[in-house]
N, C-alpha and C positions, 0 to 999 in steps of 0.2 A: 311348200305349203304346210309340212309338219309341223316347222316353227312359227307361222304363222297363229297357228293354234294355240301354240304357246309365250303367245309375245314378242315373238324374235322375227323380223325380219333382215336375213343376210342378203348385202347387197349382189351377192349372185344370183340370187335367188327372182330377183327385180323381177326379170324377164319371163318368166317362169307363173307367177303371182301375176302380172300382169295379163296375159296371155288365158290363165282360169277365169280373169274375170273379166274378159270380151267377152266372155260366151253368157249371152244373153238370148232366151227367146220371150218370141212376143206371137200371143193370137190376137189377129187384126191389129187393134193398136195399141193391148194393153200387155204389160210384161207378164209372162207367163210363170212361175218358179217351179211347177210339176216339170214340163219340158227343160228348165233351164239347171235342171238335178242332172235331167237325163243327160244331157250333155256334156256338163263336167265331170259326171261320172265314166263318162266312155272317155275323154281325156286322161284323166287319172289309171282309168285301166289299160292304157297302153304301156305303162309301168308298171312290166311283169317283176319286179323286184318291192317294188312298193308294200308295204306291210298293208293287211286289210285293217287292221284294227285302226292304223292312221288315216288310212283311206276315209272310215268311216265316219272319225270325228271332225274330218276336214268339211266331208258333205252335208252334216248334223249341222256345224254352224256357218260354212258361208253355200253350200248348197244350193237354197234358192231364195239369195240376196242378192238384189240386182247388183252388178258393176260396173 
């Protein structure tokens, strides 16, 4: 997702990028982006290695844009 940020999509990565952005929520019928933060954010912090400062610009631009 780091490079994703930066322009770069590696194709190992595919699964991974894909995978962040299934996670969609929705109240009743409409997309939700507060809950669909929240989510990707608990994703990403299951990488205790992961730098927060990445973390945070990952969540700043695709956060809560539907996928």
């Amino acid at each position: 997702m780091a490079g994703k940020v930066s322009g770069q999509t590696p194709s190992e990565c595919r699964g991974a990028i894909k995978t962040f952005f299934s996670l969609n929520a929705f109240k009743k019928f409409s997309f939700d982006p507060r809950k669909t933060l929240d989510l990707r954010r608990q994703l990403l912090g299951q990488c205790a290695s992961a730098d927060p400062e990445n973390v945070n610009k990952i969540l700043s631009q695709f956060g809560r844009v539907r996928g």
